[in-house]
gemmi code that builds the backbone of each chain (N, CA, C; Angstrom):
import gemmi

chains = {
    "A": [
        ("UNK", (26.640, -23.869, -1.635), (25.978, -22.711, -2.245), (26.035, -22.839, -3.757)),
        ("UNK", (24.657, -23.016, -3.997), (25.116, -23.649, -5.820), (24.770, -21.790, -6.614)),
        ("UNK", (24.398, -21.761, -7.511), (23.956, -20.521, -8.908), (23.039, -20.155, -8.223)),
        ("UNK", (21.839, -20.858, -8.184), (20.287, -20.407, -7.758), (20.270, -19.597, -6.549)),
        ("UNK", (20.735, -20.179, -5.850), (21.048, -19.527, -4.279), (21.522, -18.103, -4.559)),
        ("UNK", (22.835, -17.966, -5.576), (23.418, -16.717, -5.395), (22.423, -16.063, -6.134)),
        ("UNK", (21.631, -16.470, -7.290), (20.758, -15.498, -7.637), (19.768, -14.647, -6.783)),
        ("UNK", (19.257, -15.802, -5.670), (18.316, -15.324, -5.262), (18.558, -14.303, -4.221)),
        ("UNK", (19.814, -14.330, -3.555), (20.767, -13.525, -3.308), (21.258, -12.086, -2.990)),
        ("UNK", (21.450, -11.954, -5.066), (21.141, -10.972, -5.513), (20.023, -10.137, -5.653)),
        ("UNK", (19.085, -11.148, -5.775), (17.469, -10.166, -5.879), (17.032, -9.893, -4.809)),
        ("UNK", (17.190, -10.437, -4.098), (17.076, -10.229, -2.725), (18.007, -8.615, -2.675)),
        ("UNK", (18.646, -8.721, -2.100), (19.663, -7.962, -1.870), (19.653, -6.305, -2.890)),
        ("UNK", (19.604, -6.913, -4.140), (19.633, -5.249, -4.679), (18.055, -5.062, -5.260)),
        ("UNK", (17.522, -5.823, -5.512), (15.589, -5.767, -5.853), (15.024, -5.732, -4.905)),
        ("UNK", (15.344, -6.638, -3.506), (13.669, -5.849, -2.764), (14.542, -5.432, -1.730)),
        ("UNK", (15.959, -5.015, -1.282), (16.082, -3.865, -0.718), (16.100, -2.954, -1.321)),
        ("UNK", (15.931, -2.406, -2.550), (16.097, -1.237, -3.006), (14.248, -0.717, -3.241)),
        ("UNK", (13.565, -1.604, -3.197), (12.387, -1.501, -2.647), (11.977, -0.734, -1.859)),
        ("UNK", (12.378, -1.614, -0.937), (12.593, -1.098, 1.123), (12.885, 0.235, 0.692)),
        ("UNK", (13.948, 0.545, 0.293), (14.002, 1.624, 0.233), (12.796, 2.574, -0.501)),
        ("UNK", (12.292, 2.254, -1.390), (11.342, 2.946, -2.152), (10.182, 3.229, -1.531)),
        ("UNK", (9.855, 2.422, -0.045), (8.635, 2.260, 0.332), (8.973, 2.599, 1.541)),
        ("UNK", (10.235, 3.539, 2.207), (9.524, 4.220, 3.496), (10.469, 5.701, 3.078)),
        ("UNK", (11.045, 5.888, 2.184), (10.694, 7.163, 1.630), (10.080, 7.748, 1.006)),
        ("UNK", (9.873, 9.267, 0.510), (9.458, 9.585, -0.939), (8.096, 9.524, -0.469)),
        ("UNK", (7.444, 10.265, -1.904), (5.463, 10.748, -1.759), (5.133, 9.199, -1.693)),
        ("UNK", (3.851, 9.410, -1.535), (2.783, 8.174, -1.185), (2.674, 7.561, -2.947)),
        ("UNK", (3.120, 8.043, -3.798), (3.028, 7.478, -5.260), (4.054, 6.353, -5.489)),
        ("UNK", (5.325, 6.546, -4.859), (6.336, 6.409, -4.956), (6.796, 4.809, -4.455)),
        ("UNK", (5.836, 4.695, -3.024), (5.586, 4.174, -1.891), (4.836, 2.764, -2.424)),
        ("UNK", (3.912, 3.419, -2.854), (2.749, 1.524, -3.547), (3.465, 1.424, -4.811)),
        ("UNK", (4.540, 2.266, -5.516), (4.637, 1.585, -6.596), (5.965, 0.099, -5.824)),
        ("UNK", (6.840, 1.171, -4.795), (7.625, -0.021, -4.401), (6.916, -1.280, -3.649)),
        ("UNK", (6.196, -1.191, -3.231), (5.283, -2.262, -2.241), (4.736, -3.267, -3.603)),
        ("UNK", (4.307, -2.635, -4.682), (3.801, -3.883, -5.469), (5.524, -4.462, -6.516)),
        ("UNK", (6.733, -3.377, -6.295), (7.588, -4.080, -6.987), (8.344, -5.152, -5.786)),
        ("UNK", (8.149, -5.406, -4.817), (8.533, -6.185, -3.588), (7.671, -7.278, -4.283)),
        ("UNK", (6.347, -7.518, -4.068), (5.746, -9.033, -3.983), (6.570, -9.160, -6.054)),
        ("UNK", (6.598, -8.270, -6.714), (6.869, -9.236, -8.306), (8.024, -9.452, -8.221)),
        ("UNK", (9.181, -8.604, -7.143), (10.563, -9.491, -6.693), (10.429, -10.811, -6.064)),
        ("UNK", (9.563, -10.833, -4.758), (9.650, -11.705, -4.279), (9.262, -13.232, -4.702)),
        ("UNK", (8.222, -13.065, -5.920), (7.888, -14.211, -6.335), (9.468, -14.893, -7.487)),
        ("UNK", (9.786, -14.539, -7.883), (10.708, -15.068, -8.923), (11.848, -15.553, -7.647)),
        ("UNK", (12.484, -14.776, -6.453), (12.984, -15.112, -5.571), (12.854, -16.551, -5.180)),
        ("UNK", (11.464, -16.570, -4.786), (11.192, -17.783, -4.074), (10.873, -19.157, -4.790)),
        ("UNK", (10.670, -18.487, -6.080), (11.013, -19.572, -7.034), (12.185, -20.488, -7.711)),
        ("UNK", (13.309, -19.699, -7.186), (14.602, -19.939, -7.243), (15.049, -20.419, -6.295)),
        ("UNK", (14.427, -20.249, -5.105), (14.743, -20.771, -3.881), (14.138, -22.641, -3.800)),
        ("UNK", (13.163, -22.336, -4.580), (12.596, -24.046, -4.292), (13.825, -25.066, -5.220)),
        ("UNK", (14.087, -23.838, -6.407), (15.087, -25.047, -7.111), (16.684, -25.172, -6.610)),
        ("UNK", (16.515, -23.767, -5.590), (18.236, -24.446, -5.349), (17.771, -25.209, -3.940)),
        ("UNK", (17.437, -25.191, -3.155), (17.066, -26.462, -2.491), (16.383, -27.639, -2.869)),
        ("UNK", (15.926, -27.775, -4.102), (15.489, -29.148, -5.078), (14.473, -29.322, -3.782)),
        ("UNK", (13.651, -28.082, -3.564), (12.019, -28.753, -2.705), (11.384, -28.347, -3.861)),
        ("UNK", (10.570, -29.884, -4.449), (9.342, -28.468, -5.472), (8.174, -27.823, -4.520)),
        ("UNK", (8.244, -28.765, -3.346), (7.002, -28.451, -2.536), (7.110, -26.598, -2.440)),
        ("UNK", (8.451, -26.215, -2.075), (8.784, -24.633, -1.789), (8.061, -23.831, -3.402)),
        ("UNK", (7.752, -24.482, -4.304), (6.937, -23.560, -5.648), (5.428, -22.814, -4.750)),
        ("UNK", (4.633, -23.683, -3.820), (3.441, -23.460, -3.272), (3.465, -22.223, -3.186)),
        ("UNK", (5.007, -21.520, -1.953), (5.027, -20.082, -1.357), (5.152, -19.143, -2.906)),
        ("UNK", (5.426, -19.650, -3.834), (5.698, -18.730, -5.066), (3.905, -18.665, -5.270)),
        ("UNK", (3.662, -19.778, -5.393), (2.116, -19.319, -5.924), (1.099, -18.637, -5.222)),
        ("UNK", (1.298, -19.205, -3.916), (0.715, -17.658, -3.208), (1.003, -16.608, -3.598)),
        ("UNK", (2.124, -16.617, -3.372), (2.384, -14.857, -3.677), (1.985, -14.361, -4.205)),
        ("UNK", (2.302, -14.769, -5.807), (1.869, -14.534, -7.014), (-0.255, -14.549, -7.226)),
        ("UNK", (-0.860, -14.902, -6.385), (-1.995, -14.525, -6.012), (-2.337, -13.621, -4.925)),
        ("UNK", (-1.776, -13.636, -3.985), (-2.111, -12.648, -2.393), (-1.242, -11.307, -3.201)),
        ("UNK", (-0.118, -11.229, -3.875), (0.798, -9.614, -3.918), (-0.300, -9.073, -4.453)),
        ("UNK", (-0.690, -9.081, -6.068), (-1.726, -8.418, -6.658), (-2.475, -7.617, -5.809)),
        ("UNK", (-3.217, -8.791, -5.261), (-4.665, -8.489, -4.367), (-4.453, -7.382, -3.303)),
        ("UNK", (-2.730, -7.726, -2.646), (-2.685, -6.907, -1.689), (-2.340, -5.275, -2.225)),
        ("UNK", (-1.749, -5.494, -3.314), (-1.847, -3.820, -4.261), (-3.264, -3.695, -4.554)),
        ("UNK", (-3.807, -3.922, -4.615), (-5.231, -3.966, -5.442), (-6.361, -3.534, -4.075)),
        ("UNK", (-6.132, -3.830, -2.955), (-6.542, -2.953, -1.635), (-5.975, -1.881, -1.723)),
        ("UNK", (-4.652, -1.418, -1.698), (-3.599, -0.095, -1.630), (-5.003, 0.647, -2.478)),
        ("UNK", (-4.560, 0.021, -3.804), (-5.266, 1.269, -5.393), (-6.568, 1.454, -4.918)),
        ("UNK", (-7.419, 0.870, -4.442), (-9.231, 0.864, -4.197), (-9.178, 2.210, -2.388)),
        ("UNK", (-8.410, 1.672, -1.914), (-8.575, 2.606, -0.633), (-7.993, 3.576, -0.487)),
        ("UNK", (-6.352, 4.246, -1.296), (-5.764, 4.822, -1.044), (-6.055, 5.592, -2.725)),
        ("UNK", (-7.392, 5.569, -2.766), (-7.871, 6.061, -4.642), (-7.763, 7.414, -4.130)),
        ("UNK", (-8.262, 8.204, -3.317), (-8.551, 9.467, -3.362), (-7.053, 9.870, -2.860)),
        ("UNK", (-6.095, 9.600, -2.406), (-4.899, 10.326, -2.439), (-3.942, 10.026, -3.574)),
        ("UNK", (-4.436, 9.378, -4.069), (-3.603, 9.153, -5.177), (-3.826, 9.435, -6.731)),
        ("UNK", (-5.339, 9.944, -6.486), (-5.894, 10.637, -7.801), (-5.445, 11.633, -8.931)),
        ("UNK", (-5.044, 12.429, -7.080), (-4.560, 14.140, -7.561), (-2.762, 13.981, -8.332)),
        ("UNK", (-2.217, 12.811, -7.875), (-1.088, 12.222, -7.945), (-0.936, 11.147, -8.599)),
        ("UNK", (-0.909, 10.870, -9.530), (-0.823, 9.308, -9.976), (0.575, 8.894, -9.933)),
        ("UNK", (0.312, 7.445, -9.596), (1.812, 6.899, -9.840), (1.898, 6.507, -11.306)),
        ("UNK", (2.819, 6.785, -11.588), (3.611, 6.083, -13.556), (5.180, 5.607, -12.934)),
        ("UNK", (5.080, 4.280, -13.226), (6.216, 3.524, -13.108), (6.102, 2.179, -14.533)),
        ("UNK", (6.393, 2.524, -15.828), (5.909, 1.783, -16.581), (7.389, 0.839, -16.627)),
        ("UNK", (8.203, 1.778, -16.828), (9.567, 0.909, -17.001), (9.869, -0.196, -15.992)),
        ("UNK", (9.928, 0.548, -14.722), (10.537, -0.438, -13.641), (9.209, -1.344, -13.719)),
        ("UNK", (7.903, -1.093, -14.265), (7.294, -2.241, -13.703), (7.281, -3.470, -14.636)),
        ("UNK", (7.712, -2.924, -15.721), (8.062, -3.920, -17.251), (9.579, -4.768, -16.831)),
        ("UNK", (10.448, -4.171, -16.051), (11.783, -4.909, -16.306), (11.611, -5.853, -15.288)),
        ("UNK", (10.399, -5.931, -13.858), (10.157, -6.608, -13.254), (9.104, -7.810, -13.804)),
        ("UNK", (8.160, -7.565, -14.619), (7.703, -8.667, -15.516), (8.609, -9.251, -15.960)),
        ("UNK", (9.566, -8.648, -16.483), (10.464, -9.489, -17.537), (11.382, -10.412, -16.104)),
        ("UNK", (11.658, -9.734, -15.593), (12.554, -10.451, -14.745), (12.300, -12.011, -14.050)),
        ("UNK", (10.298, -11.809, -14.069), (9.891, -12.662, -13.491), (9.418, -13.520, -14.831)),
        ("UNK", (9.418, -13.279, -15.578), (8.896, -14.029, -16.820), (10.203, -14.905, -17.340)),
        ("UNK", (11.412, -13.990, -17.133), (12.821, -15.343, -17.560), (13.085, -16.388, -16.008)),
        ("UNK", (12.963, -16.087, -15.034), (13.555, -16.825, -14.379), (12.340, -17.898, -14.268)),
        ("UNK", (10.893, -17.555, -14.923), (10.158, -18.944, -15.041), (10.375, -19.503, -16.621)),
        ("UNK", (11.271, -19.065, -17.656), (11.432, -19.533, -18.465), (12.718, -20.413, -18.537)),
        ("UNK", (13.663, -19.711, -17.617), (14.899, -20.733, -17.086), (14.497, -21.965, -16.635)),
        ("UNK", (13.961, -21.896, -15.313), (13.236, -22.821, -14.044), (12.566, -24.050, -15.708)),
        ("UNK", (11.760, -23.320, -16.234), (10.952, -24.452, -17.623), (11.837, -25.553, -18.228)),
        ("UNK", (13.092, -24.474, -18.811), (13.799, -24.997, -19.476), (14.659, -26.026, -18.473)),
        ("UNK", (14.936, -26.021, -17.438), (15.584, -26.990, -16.682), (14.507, -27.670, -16.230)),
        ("UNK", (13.475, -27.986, -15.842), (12.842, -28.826, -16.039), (12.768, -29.931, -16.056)),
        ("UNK", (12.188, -29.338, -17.465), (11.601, -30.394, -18.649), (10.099, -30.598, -18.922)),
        ("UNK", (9.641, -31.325, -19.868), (8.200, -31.224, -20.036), (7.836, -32.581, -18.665)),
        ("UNK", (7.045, -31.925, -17.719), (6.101, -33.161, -16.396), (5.306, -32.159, -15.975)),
        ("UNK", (4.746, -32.307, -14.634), (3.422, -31.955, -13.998), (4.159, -30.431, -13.828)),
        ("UNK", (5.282, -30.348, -12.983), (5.823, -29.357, -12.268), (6.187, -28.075, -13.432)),
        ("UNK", (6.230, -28.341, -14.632), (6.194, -27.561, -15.556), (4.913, -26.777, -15.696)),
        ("UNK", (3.955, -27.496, -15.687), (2.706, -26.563, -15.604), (2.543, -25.779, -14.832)),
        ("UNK", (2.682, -26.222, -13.371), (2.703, -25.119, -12.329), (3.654, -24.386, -12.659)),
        ("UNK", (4.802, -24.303, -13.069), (6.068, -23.263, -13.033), (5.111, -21.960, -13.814)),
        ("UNK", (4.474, -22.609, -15.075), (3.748, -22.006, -16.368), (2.881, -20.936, -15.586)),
        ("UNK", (1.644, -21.982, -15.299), (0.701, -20.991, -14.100), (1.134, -20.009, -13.274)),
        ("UNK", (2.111, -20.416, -12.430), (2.598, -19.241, -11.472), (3.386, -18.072, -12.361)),
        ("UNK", (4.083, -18.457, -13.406), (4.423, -17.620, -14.424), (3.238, -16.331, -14.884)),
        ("UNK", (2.877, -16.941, -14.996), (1.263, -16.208, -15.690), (0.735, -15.171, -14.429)),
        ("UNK", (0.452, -16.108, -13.736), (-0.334, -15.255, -12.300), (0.671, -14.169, -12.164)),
        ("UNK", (1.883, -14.248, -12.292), (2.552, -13.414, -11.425), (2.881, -12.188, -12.617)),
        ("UNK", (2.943, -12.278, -14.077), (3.130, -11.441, -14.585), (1.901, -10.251, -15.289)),
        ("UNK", (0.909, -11.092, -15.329), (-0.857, -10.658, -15.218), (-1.041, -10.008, -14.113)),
        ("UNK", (-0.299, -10.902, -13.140), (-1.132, -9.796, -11.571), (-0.716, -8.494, -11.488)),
        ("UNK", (0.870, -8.437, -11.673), (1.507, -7.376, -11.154), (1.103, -6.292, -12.129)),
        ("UNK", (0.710, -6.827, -13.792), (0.459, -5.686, -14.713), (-0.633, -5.310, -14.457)),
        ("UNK", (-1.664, -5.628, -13.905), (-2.688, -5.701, -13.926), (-3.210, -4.410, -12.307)),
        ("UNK", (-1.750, -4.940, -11.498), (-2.470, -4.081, -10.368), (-1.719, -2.869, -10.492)),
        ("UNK", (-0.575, -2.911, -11.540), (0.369, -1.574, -11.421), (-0.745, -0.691, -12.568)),
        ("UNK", (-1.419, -1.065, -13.079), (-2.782, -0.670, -14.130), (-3.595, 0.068, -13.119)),
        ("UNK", (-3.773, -0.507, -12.077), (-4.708, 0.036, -11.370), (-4.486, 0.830, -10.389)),
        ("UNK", (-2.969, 0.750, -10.222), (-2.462, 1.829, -9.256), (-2.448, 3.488, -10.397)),
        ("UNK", (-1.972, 3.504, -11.281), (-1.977, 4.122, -12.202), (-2.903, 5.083, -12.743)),
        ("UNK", (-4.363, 4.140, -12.040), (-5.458, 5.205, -12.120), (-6.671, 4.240, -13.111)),
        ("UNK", (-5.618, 3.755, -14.167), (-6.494, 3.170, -15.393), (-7.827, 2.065, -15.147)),
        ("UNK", (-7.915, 1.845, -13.803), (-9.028, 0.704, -14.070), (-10.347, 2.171, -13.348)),
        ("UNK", (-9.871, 3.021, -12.685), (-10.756, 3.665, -12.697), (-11.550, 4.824, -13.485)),
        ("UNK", (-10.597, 5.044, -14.463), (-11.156, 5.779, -15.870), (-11.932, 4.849, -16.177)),
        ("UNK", (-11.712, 3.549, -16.472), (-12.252, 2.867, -17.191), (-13.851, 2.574, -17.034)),
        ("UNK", (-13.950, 2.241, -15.108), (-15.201, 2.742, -14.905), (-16.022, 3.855, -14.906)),
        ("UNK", (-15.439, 5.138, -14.803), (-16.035, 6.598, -14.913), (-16.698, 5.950, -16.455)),
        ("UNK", (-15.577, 5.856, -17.601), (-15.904, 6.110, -18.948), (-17.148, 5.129, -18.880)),
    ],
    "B": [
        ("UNK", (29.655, -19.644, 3.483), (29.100, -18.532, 2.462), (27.826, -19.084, 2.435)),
        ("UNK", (26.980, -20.371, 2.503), (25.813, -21.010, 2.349), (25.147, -19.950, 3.276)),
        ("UNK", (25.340, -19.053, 4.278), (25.112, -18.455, 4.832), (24.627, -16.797, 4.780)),
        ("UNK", (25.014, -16.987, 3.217), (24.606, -14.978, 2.584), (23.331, -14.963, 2.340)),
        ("UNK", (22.554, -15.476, 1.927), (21.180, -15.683, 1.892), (20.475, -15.183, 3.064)),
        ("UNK", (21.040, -16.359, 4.379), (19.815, -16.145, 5.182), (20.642, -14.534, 5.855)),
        ("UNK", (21.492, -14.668, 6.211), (22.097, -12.620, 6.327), (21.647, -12.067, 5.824)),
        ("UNK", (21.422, -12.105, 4.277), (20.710, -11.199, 3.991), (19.314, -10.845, 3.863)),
        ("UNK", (18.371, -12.163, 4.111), (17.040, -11.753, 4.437), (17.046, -11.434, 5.702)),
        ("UNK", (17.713, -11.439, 6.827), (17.971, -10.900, 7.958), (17.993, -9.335, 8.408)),
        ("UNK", (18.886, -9.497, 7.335), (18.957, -8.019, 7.057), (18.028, -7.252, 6.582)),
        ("UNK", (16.968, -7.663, 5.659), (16.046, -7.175, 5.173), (15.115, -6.682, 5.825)),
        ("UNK", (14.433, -7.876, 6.833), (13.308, -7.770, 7.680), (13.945, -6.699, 8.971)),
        ("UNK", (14.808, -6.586, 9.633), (15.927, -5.998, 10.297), (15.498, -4.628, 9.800)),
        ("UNK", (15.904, -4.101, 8.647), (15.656, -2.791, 8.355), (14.308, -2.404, 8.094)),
        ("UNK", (13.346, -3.657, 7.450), (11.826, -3.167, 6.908), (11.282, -2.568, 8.173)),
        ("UNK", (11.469, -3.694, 9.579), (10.952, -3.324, 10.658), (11.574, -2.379, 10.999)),
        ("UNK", (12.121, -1.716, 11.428), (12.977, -0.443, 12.050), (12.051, 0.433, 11.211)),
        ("UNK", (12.234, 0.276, 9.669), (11.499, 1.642, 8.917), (10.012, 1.261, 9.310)),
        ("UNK", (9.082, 0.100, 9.175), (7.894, 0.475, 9.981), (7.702, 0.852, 11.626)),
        ("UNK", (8.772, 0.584, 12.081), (8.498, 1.826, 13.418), (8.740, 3.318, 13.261)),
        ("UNK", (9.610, 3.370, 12.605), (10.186, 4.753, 12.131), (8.863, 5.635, 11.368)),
        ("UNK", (8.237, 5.055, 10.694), (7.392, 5.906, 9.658), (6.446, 6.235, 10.645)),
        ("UNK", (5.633, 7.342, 10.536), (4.506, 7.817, 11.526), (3.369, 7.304, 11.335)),
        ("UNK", (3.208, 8.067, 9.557), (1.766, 8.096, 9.303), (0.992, 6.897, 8.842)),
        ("UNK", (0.363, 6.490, 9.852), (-0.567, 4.608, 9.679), (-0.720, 4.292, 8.062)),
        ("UNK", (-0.765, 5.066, 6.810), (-1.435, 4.671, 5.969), (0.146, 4.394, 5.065)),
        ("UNK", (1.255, 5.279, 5.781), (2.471, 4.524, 5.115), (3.162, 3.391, 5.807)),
        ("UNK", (2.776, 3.300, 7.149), (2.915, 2.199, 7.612), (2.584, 1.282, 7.302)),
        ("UNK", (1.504, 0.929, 6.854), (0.452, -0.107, 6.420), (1.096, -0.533, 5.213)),
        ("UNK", (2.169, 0.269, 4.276), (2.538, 0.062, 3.169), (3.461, -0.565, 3.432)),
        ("UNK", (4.699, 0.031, 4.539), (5.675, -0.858, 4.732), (5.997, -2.286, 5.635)),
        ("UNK", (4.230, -1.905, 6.708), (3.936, -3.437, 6.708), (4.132, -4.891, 5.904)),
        ("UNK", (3.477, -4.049, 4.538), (3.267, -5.144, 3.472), (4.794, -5.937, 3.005)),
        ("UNK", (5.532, -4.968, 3.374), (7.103, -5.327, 2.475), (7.841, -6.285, 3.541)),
        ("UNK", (7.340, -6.097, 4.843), (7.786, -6.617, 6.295), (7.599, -7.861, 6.046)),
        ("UNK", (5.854, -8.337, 5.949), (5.468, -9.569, 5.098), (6.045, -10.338, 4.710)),
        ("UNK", (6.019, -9.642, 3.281), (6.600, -10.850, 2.542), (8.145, -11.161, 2.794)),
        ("UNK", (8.578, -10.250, 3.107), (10.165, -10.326, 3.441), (10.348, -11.126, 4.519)),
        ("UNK", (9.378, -11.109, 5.761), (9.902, -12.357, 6.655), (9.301, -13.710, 5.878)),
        ("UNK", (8.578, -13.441, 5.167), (8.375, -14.860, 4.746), (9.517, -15.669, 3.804)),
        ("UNK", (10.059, -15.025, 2.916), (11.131, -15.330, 2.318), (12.442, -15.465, 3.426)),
        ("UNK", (12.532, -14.652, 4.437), (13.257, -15.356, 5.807), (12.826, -16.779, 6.032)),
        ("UNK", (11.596, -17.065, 5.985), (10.938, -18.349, 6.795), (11.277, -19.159, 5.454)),
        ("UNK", (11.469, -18.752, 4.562), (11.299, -19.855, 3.600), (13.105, -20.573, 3.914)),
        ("UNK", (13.778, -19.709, 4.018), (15.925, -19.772, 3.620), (15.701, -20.315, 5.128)),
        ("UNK", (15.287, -19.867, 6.010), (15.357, -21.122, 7.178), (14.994, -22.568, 7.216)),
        ("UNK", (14.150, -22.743, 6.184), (13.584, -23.786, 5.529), (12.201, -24.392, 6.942)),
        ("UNK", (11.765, -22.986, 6.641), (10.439, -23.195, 7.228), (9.238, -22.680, 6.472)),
        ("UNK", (8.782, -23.867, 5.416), (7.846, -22.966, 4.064), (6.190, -23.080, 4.497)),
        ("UNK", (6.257, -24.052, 5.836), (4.559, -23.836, 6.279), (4.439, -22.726, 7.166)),
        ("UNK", (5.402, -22.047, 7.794), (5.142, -20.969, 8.643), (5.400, -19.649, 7.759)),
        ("UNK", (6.415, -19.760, 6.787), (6.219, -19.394, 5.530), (4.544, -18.546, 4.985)),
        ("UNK", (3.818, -19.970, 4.642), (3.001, -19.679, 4.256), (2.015, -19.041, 4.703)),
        ("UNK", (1.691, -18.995, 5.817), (1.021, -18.406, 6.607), (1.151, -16.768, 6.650)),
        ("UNK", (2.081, -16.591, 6.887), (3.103, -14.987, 6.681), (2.421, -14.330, 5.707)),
        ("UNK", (2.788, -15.410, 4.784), (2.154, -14.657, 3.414), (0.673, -14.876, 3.205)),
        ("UNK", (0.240, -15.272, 3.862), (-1.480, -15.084, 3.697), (-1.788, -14.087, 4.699)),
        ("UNK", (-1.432, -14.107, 5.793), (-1.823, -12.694, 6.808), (-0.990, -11.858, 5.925)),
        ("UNK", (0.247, -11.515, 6.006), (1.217, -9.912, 6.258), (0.928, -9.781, 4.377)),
        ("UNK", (0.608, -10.057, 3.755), (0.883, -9.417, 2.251), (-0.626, -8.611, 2.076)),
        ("UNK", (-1.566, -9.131, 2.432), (-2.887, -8.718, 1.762), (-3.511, -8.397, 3.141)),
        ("UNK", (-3.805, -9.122, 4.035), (-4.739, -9.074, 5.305), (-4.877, -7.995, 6.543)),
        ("UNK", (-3.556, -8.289, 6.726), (-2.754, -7.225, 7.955), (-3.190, -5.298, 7.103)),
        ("UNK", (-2.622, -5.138, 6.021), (-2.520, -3.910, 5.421), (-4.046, -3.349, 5.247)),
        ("UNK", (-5.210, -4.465, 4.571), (-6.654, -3.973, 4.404), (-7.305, -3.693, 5.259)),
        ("UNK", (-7.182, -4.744, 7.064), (-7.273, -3.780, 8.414), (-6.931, -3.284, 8.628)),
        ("UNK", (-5.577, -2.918, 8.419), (-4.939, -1.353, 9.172), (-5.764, -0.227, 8.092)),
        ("UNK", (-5.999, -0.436, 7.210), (-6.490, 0.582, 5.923), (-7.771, 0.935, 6.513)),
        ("UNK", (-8.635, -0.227, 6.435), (-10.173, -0.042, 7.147), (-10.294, 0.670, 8.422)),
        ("UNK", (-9.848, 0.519, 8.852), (-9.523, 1.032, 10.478), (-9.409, 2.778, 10.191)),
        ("UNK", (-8.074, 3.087, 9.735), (-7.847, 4.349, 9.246), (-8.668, 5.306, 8.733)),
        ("UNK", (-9.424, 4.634, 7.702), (-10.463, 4.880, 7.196), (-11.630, 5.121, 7.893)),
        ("UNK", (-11.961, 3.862, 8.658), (-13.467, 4.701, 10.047), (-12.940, 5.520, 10.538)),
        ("UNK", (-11.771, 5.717, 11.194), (-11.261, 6.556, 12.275), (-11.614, 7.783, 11.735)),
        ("UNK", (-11.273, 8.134, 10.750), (-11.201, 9.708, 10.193), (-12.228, 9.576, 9.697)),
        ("UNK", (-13.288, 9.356, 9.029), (-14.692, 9.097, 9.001), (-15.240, 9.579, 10.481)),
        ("UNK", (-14.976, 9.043, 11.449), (-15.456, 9.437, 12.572), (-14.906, 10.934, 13.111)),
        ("UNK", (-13.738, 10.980, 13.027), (-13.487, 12.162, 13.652), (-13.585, 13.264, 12.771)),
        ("UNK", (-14.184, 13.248, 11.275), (-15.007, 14.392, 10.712), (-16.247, 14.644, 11.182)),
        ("UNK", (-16.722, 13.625, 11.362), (-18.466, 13.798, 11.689), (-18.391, 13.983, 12.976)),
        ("UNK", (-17.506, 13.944, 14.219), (-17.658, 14.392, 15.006), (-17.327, 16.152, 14.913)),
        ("UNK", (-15.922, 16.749, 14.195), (-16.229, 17.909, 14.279), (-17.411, 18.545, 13.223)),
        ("UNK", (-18.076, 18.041, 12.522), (-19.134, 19.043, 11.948), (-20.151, 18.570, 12.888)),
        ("UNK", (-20.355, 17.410, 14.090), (-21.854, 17.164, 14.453), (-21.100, 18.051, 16.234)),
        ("UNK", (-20.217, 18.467, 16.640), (-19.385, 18.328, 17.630), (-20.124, 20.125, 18.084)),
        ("UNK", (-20.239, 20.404, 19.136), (-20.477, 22.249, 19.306), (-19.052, 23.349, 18.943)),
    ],
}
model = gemmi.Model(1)
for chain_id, residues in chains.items():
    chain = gemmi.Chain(chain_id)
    for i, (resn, *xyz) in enumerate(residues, 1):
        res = gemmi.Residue()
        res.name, res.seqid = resn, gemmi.SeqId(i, " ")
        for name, pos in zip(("N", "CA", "C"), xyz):
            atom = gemmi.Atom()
            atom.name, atom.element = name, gemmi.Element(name[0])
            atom.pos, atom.b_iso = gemmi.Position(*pos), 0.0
            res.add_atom(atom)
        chain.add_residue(res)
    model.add_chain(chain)
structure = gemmi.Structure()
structure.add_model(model)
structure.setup_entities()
């Protein structure tokens, strides 16, 4: 059991169970904000997971994610618009300390490394995953649909 | 101890599922579907199974939740227009 392992561990354990928890209690606001903080846990997770088993092949399941979580919040915000209108969710903090969270452990993963191919992907999935999640917690929020009214 | 990992994604999926039987209403189900997902997939991954893995996460994160949504959605679509078209 090396570092990586216990990290992932931990996030596991107190980030997306405390999730779980967020997402079968509490109003329906409460609910998609935990469901989209699960996939921006789970990607940094599973990214830690490829390096403490030294598979890079295991980065692939990170990059899914980091493309399918978004999308799958991004159905929630488009179908579940009219109950959530009267209600908006605001989760700016928790959804910032989860960017960040996922933005160092691909800046760790970089820095161990080194500059080769597998650095780029670390980069990319970096990106996807901290764009997506801001992007769909934006839209849970309400803001991409002002944007079209305006 | 190499062993807290997969316990504890065990544990995870263990409770996600229990709370998606537990929850009633389909449209919060559908939510905690999503968490079921990815969480067995990160199971499949610590078993060191990352192609069945992957799969998981292409159905249960995005796929599974937008049919159960759609579905929900005709249903009650339908059963309005049946009581205003209904005697």
């Amino acid at each position: 059991m090396n570092g990586w392992i216990l990290t992932v561990t931990a996030v596991l354990g107190a980030g997306v169970g405390a999730t779980l928890w967020g997402v079968a209690t509490g109003p329906l606001r409460r609910r998609v904000v935990a469901q989209n903080l699960s996939t921006a846990l789970a990607c940094p997770a599973l990214l830690l997971l490829a390096q403490g088993y030294e598979r890079p092949a295991y980065v692939d399941l990170a990059l899914v994610l980091a493309l399918l979580g978004p999308v799958g919040t991004l159905v929630f915000a488009r179908l579940l618009a009219g109950e959530l209108a009267g209600d908006p969710p605001r989760a700016g903090a928790l959804t910032w300390s989860a960017a960040a969270l996922g933005a160092g452990v691909v800046l760790v993963l970089c820095v161990v490394e080194g500059p080769s191919r597998a650095l780029v992907k670390l980069l990319v999935v970096g990106a996807l995953l901290v764009g997506g999640n801001l992007l769909a917690s934006r839209a849970l929020s309400g803001g991409m649909t002002g944007a079209r009214r305006g | 101890m190499a062993e807290a990992v997969i316990v504890v994604a065990l544990l995870l999926v263990a409770v996600s599922a229990t709370a998606a039987v537990a929850v009633r209403d389909p449209v919060r189900q559908s939510l905690v579907l999503a968490v079921l997902g990815v969480v067995l997939a990160v199971l499949f991954t610590v078993l060191q199974a990352p192609d069945v893995g992957l799969s998981q996460l292409a159905v249960g994160s995005a796929l599974t939740p937008l049919l159960l949504l759609l579905t929900v959605r005709k249903v009650r679509r339908r059963g309005r227009r049946d009581e205003e078209g209904g005697p």
